[in-house]
N, C-alpha and C positions, 0 to 999 in steps of 0.2 A: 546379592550380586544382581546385575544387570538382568532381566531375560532377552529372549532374541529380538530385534527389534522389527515393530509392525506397523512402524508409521513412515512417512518422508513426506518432506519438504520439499518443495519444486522451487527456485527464485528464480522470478522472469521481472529483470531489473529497468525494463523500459518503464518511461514515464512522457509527458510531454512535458514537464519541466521539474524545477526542484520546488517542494514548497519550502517556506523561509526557517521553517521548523525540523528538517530536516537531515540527519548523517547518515545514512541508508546505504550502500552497494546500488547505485542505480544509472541507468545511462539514458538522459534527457536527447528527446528525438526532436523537440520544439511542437509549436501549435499545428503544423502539417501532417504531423506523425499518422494519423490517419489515410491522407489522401493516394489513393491509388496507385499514383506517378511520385510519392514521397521515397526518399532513399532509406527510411525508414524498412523496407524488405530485406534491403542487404544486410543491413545492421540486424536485423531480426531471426532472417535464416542465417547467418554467420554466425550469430548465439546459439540458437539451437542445436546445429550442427554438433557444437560443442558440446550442449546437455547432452545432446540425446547419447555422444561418445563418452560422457562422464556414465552414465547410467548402464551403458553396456558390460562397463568394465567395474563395477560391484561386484562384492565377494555375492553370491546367492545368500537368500535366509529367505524367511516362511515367510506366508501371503500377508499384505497388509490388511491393516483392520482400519488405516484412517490415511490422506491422503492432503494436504493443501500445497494449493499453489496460490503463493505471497509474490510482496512485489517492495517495490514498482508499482506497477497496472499490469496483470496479467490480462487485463479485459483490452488491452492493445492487441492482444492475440486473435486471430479469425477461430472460429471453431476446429477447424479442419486441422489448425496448427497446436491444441490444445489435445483435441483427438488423437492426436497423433504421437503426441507424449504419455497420455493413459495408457494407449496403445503399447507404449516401449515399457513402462514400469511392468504391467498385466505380465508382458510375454517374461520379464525379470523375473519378477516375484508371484503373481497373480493377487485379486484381489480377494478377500472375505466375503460369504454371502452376508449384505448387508453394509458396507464398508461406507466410510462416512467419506467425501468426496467433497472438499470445499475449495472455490476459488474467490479471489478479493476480485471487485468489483469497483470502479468508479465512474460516478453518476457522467462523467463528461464523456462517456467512449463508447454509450452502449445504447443501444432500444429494445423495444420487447421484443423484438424478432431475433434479437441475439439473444436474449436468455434462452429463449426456446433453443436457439442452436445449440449451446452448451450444455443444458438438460439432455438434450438427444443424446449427447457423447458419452456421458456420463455425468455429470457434476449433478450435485445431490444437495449443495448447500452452499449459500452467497453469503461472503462476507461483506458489504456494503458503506465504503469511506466515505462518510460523511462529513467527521471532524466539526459542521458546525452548521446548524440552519438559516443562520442570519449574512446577509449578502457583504455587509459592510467586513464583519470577522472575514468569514472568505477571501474578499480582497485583500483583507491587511495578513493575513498567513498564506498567500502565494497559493491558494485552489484557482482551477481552473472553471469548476462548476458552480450554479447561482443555487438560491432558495427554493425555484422552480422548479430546474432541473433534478433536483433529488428530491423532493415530494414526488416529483412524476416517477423517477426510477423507483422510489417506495411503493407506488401502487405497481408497479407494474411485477416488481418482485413477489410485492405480498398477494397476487394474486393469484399467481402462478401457485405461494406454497397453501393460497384456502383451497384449488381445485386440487391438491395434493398432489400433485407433477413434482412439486419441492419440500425434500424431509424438513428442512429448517431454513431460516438466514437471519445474519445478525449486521447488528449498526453498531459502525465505530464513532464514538465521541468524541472531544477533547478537552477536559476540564481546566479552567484555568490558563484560559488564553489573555493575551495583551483585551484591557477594553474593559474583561468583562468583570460581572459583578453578580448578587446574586438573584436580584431580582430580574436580572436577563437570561443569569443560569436556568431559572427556575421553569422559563418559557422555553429554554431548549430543550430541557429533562420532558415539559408536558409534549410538544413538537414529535418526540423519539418517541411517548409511548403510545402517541396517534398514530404514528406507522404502523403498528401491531408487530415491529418485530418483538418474534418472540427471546431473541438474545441482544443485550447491550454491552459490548465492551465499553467501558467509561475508562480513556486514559489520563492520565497526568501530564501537564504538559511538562519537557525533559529542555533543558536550554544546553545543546550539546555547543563548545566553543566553537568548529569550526560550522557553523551555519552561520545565515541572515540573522537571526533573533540572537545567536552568542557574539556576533558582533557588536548590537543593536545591547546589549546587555551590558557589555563589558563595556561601553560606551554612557551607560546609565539613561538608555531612552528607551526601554522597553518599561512598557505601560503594564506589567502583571501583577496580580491581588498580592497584598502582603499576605504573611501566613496564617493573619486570623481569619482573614477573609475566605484564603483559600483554605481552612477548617472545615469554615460553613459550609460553603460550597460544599465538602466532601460528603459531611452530616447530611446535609440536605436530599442529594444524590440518593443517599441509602436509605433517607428515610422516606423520600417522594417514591423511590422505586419500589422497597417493600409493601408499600400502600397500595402498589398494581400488581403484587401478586410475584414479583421477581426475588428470587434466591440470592445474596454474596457466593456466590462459588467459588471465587478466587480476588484478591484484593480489587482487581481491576475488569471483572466480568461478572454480569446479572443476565439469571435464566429465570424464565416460566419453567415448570415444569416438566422435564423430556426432555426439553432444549440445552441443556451443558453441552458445550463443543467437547466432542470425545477427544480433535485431538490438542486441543487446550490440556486438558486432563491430564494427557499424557506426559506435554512438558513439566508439568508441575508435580507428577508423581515421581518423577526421578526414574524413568522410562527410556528404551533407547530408541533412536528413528536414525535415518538415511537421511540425510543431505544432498542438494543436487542445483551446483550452479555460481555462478560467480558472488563470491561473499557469504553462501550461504554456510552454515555452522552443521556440522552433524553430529551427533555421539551415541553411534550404533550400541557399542559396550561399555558406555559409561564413561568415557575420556573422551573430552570434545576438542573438536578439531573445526576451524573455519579459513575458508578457501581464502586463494585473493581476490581483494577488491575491484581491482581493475581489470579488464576483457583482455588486455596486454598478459597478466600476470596470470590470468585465470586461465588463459590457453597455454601458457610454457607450461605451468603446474600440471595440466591435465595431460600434455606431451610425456611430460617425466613419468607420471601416474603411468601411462598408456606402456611406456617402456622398461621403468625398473619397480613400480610399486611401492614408492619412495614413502608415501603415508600410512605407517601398521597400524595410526588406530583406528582405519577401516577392516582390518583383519581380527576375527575374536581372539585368535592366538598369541599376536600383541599386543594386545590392549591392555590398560587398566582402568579400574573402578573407578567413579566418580567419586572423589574424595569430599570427606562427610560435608566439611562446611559446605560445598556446593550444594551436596540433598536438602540440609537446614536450611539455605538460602530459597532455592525452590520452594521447599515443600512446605516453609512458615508463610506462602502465599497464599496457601488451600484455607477454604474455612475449618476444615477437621484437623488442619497443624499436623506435628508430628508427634510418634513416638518414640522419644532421646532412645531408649536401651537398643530396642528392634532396629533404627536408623545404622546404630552403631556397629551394633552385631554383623548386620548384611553389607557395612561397609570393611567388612575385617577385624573387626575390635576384639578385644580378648574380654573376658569378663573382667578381669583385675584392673583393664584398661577404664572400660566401663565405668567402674565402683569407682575410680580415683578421676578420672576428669571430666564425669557427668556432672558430677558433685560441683566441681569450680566452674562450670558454667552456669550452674544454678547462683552461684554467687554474682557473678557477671548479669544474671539480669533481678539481680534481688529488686533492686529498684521497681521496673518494668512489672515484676509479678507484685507488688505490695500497691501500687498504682491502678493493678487493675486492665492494664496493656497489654499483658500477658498470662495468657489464663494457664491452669496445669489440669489437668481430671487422669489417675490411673496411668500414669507417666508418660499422656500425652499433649505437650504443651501446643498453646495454638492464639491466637491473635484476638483480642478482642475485636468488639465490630461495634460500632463505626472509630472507636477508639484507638487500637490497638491498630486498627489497618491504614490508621492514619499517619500515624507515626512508626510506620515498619521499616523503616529508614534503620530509625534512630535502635532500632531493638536486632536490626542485623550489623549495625556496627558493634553493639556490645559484645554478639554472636565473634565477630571477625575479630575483636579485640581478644578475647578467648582462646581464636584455637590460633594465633600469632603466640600467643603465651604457651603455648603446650610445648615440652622436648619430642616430638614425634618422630625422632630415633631412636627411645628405647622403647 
């Protein structure tokens, strides 16, 4: 079962626009969203309002041990107004001595004199949208910021974390973008590890239909690596990065040593956290639950909340387990994989249950384990690397083909 959950998620869905890449919960302010006389405040304190009355009204549960706020840009936010939400979680739940405190960052919204601010508050660890070093990708995926500007916000972060003011901060990637290839890849992988961050998330790029790139796709003009290319590409990533001393920790995240985002870890351990904000997902007890999308819907929803407590899977009393294929879906993203019985067990399983449809999943990926994509040791199966993590698509369909086949009423 689930234990109590010690993490949450903050979403602060402002942006100054949408990149072409993107399906996110978010509300674009334009290129002014910054400026002092921008109506970008109202919109902003009108959101919060709303979190801060989403977070009030939480059932209680024990101090957090991990904390991010995602986005959007939460670095649209002044300090004070960031402050000020630690401040409401703290008085909620409080936080652990040590607690890991990360907010996203991007390079177009911020200077060193803002980091400093947000370190003051608390934040302990930057997550850093870079998506891509080279100006031209930039422009063609709808970023706001150049080549420059994120070199500069790289030194300025990573200097902060050498005088050790900052426990960590990690750079996001994007593999696999329209353009590129891998002798360009290969200059962006070197590019990330000149920054010294000491965390890489490397994502995949995702061609969601309603974007700029799912139109541009379903049209046949999007310029992206075929899938051998984008192999290399993958291979290469793992194998450029292992050579500087970085870990696979999870399909799509590489750490030095120390550095694993604790609360990465958590989603992927099949963990419970708080949610908090328009669009964002929470599954304090294992049954997840995600708000609505839009600031219209996100305020009636939290009205109802506020008067009849219409959503029990914020309450432990109502809730249920996260049903298994979920934990297998997670937890086959960890480098360590799972363990089938123990997974079972703690989602409810009976032994009898156990003995008879562990066994036919094992058949569902006989393929995958005789290939070599799928490893087993002492009955816990787990993803080859660079292989297996390459193709973990294809080895969670097998997974979903499975338990679609199970009778899971008797």
């Amino acid at each position: 079962m689930v234990g109590p959950p010690r993490s949450a998620y903050l979403h602060i869905p402002f942006c100054h626009k949408r990149c072409f890449y993107c399906d996110f919960s978010i509300i674009p302010l334009g290129d002014s969203a910054q400026d002092p006389d921008s109506p970008r405040i109202t919109s902003i304190n009108a959101y919060l309002d709303l979190l801060h009355r989403e977070i009030s009204i939480a059932p209680k549960g024990p101090a957090l041990s991990t904390i991010y706020l995602g986005g959007g840009t939460p670095s649209l936010l002044t300090k004070n107004e960031v402050g000020d939400l630690l401040k409401n979680l703290q008085r909620k739940f409080g936080f652990q001595d040590g607690a890991e405190i990360t907010m996203e960052v991007d390079p177009a919204t911020f200077f060193e004199n803002d980091l400093n601010g947000y370190i003051g508050i608390g934040i302990n660890r930057f997550s850093l949208g870079a998506q891509s070093f080279d100006d031209s990708t930039l422009a063609s995926i709808g970023r706001k910021h150049n080549r420059s500007q994120l070199i500069e916000a790289c030194d300025w972060v990573n200097k902060l974390f050498k005088k050790g003011v900052l426990r960590s901060w990690s750079l996001d990637l994007i593999q696999n973008l329209p353009g590129l290839n891998l002798s360009k890849w290969i200059k962006e992988l070197e590019q990330a590890v000149l920054s010294e961050a000491p965390h890489l998330s490397i994502y995949d790029l995702t061609i969601e239909p309603d974007t700029v790139f799912g139109r541009l796709h379903k049209k046949g003009n999007l310029n992206i690596p075929i899938d051998s290319e984008a192999q290399k590409i993958d291979f290469e990533t793992n194998r450029l990065l292992k050579s500087r001393g970085f870990a696979r920790y999870e399909i799509s995240s590489y750490s030095l040593p120390g550095h694993v985002s604790r609360h990465n870890r958590m989603y992927w351990s099949g963990s419970g956290w708080w949610g908090f904000g328009m669009g964002a997902t929470s599954a304090p007890w294992g049954e997840r639950f995600s708000r609505p999308r839009t600031i219209a819907g996100y305020k009636k929803w939290l009205e109802q909340q506020e008067s009849h407590l219409l959503e029990k899977t914020l309450s432990n009393e109502k809730s249920k387990p996260m049903p298994l294929d979920e934990l297998l879906m997670i937890g086959l993203r960890k480098r360590e994989g799972v363990h089938l019985e123990e997974l079972a067990e703690n989602a409810g399983w009976t032994q009898k249950e156990c003995e008879k449809n562990l066994k036919s999943l094992e058949n569902f990926w006989v393929n995958s384990i005789n290939e070599g994509s799928l490893l087993r040791h002492n009955g816990r199966y787990f993803l080859s690397d660079p292989k297996g993590m390459q193709i973990s698509n294809q080895i969670l369909i097998e997974m979903f083909l499975w338990w679609d086949s199970l009778d899971r009423d008797q």
